[in-house]
C-alpha positions as CSV (number, residue, x, y, z in Angstrom):
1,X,0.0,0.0,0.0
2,X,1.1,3.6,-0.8
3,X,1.7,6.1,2.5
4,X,1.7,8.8,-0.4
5,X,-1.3,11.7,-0.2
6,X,-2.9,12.1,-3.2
7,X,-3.1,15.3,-5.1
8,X,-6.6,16.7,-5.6
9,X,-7.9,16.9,-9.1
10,X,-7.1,19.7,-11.2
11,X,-10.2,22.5,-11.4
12,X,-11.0,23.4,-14.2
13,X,-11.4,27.0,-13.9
14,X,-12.7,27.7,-17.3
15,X,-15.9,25.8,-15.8
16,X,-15.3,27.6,-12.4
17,X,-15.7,31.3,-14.2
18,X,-18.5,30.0,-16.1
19,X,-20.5,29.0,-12.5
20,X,-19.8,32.2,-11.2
21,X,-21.6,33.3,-14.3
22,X,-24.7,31.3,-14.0
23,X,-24.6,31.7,-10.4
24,X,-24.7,35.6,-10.5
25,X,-27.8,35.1,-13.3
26,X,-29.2,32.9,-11.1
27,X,-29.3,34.7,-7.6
28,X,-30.5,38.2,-9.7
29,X,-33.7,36.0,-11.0
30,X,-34.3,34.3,-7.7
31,X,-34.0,38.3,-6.3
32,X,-36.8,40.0,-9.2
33,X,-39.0,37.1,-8.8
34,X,-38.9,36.4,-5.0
35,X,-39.0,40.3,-4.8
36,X,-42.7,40.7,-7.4
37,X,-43.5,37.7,-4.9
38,X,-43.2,39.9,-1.4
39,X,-44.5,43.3,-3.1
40,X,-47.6,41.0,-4.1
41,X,-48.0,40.0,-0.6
42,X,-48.5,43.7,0.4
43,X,-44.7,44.8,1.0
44,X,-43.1,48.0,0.0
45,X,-41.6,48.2,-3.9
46,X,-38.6,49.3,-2.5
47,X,-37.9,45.4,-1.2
48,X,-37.0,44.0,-4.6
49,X,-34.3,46.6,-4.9
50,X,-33.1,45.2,-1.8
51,X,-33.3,41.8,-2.8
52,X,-31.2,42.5,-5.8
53,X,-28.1,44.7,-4.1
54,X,-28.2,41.6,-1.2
55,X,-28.0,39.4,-4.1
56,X,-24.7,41.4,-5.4
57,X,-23.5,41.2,-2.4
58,X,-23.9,37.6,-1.5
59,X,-22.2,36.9,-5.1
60,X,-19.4,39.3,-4.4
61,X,-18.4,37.6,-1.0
62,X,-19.0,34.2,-3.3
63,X,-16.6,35.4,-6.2
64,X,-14.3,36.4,-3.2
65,X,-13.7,33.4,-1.4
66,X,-13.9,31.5,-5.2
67,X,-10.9,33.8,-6.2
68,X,-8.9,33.0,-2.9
69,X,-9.5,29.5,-3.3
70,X,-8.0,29.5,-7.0
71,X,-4.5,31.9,-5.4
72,X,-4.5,29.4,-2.8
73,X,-4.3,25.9,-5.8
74,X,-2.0,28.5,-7.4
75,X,0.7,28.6,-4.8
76,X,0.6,24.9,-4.1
């Protein structure tokens, strides 16, 4: 048997950009509709708006801690 530690697989990060694509897409939909959803319900119009800028920022701390987990493969 082999003591040696195997090497993690390779990311592609062509696919990884890509994700971070679709994800951004993704959380902005999910934001409009859930946002048309609460205004329906009887909440102010100003809460889509807030939906969307949360969904930014949830992406941004996503692309973040993405980004620092690709310098992190780099240096290794």
């Amino acid at each position: 048997m082999s003591t040696q530690n195997p090497k993690p697989p390779k990311q592609n990060k062509y696919l990884m950009f890509g994700a971070i694509g679709f994800e951004l897409i993704s959380l902005i939909l999910f934001a409009i509709y859930g946002g048309e959803y609460a205004v329906k319900q009887g909440y102010p119009n100003y809460l889509k708006a807030l939906l969307i800028v949360l969904a930014f920022v949830v992406w941004f701390i996503s692309l973040i801690t993405k980004l620092r987990a690709i310098e992190k493969n780099k240096d290794q």
